[in-house]
FIVOSE-618614 format. One record per residue (C-alpha): x, y, z; residue in three letters. Coordinates in steps of 0.25 Angstrom, whole numbers, plus 2048, in hexadecimal, padded with zeros to 3 digits. Example, Ala and Ser with C-alpha at 12.3 -4.5 7.8 and 13.67 -1.06 7.14 Angstrom:
! FIVOSE-618614
8317EE81FALA
8377FC81DSER
! end
This chain:
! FIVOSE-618614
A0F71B7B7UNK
A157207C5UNK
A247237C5UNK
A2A71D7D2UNK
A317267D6UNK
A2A7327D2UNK
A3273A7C7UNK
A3B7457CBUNK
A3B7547C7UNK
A4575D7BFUNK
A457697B4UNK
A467647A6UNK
A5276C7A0UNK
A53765791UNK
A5275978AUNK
A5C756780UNK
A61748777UNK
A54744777UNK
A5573A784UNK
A5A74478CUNK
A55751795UNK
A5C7587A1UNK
A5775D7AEUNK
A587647B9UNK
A5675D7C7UNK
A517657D3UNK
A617667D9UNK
A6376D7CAUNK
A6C7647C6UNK
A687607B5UNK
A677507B1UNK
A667497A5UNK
A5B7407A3UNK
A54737799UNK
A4A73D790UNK
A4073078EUNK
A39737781UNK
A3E735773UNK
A3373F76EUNK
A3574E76DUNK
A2E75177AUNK
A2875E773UNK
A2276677DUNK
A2775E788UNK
A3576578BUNK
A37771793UNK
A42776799UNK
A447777A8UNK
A377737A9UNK
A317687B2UNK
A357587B0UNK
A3574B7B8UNK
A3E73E7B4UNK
A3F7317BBUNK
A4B7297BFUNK
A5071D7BCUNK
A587147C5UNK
A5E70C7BAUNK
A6C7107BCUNK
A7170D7AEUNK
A6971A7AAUNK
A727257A5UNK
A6672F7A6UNK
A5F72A7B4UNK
A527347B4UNK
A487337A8UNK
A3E73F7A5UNK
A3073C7A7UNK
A297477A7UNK
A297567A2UNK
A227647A3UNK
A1D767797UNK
A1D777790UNK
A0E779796UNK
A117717A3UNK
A0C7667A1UNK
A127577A6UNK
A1874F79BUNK
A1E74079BUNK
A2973E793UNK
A2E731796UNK
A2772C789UNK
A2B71D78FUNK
A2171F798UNK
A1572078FUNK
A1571178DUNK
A1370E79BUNK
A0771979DUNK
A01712794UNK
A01704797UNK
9FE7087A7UNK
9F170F7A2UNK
9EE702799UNK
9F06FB7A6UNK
9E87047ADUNK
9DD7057A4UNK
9DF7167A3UNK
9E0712792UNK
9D170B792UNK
9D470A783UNK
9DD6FF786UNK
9D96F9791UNK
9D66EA793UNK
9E26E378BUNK
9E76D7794UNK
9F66D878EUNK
9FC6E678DUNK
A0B6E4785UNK
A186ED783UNK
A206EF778UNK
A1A6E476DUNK
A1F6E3760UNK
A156E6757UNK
A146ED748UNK
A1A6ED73BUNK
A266F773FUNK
A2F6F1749UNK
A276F7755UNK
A226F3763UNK
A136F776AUNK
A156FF775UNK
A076F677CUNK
A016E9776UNK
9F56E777EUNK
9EE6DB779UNK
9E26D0783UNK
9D86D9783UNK
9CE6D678CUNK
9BE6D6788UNK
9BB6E3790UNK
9C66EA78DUNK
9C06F6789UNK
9C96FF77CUNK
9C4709772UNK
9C170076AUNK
9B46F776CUNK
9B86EE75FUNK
9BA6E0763UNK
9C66DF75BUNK
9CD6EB760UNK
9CA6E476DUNK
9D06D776AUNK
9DC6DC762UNK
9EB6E076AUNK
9EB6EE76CUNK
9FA6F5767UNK
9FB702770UNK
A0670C76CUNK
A0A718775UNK
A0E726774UNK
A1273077FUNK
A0D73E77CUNK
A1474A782UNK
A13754777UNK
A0975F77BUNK
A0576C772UNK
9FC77477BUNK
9EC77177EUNK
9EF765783UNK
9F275D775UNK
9FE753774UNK
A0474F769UNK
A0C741765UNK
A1574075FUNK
A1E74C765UNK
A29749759UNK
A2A74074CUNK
A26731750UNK
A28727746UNK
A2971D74FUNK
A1A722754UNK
A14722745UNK
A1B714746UNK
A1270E751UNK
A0571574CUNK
A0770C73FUNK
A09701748UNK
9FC70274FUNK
9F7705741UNK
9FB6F673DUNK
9F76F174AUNK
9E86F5746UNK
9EA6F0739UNK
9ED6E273DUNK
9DF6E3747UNK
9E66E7755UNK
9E26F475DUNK
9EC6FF75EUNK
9EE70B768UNK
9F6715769UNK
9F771D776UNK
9FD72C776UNK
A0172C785UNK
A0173A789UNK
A0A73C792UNK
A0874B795UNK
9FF75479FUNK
9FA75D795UNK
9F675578BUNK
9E7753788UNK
9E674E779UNK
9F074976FUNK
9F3749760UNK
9FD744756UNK
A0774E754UNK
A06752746UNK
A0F75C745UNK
A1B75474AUNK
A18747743UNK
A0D749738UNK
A10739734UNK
A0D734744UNK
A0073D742UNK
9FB736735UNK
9FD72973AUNK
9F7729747UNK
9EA72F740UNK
9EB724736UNK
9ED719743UNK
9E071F74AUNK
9D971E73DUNK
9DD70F73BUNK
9DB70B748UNK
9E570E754UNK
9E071275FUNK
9E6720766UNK
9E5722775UNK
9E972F77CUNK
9EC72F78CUNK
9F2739795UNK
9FB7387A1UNK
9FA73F7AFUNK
A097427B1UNK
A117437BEUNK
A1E7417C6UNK
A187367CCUNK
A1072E7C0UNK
A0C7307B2UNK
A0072A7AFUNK
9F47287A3UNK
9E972D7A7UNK
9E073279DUNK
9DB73078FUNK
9DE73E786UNK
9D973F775UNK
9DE73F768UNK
9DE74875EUNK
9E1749752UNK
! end
């Protein structure tokens, strides 16, 4: 995903109401801009500390400039527009960096699916004969394939990221999705795209959200498939480019 035009520089100076951070342009003056992340963006914040936005030419914006990326504690790159994770992951689809999920014919956005009002983020479905997936069970090869997607920011030290960085029932709400999905002979994926430099492997956050731990242990175990890939982060392009691991 290139930005066009490439993103712009400042000093992060605080984020605030949630949707909200302030800045510091290179002529010192301080802006307000939009904070695209309703997580706690633990380990992400530091004050007067490196960031880049993107602007908007929609005049009816109240907050033109949208933060994209931030320096982390430890000085690494971190993409906080969680809005973008979506679109990381369907161009690596497209692109076949996600080999797992390679070889489906249709690839569709926001379906409704599930037994708790909710939408898929990808419903890939046509899969073609050599379509090559984890799986080698003709079934799981024939079936639609529900992917669900989670940007991972949070970072602890030696390279382990956690999801999610605060309470999520909305994230233990899709994992028992994908859960019914299996059930009713589909194949389902998650992919935790990690959206941050210094991040090698990833687990669930148990001490944050204990209940979004035990569910996705028990989604694995039913048989929802977790997928776990890294970005290569800059002012010009974020971009996934590698498969990291699990652990649990």
């Amino acid at each position: 995903m290139k930005f066009s035009p490439v993103l712009q520089s400042a000093k992060l100076l605080t984020r605030y109401k949630r949707f909200l951070a302030d800045i510091r342009l290179p002529d010192g003056s301080v802006v307000t801009i939009h904070c695209p992340n309703t997580g706690s963006m633990k380990n992400c914040i530091v004050e007067n500390s490196p960031c880049w936005y993107s602007v908007s030419d929609n005049l009816k914006r109240k907050y033109p400039f949208t933060w994209e990326i931030a320096t982390t504690p430890a000085g690494y790159l971190a993409g906080v527009n969680t809005g973008r994770a979506n679109a990381l992951v369907k161009e690596a689809i497209e692109n076949g960096v996600i080999e797992e999920l390679v070889g489906y014919r249709e690839i569709r956005s926001e379906v409704k699916y599930g037994d708790e009002n909710s939408r898929i983020d990808f419903l890939l479905s046509d899969r073609c004969e050599d379509g090559v997936g984890v799986s080698d069970n003709k079934n799981d090869r024939q079936a639609d394939c529900y992917v669900e997607v989670k940007s991972v920011t949070l970072e602890m030290s030696d390279g382990l990221g956690l999801f999610p960085d605060s309470v999520s029932a909305r994230g233990a709400k899709h994992l028992r999705e994908l859960m019914l999905m299996v059930e009713q002979g589909h194949r389902a994926v998650l992919v935790f795209c990690v959206q941050h430099t210094g991040i090698e492997h990833v687990s669930p956050a148990d001490d944050i959200d204990a209940i979004y731990g035990q569910l996705l242990r028990e989604a694995i175990s039913t048989g929802v498939e977790v997928l776990v890939y890294g970005a290569t982060i800059s002012r010009e392009e974020i971009v996934l480019t590698r498969r990291l691991s699990l652990i649990l």
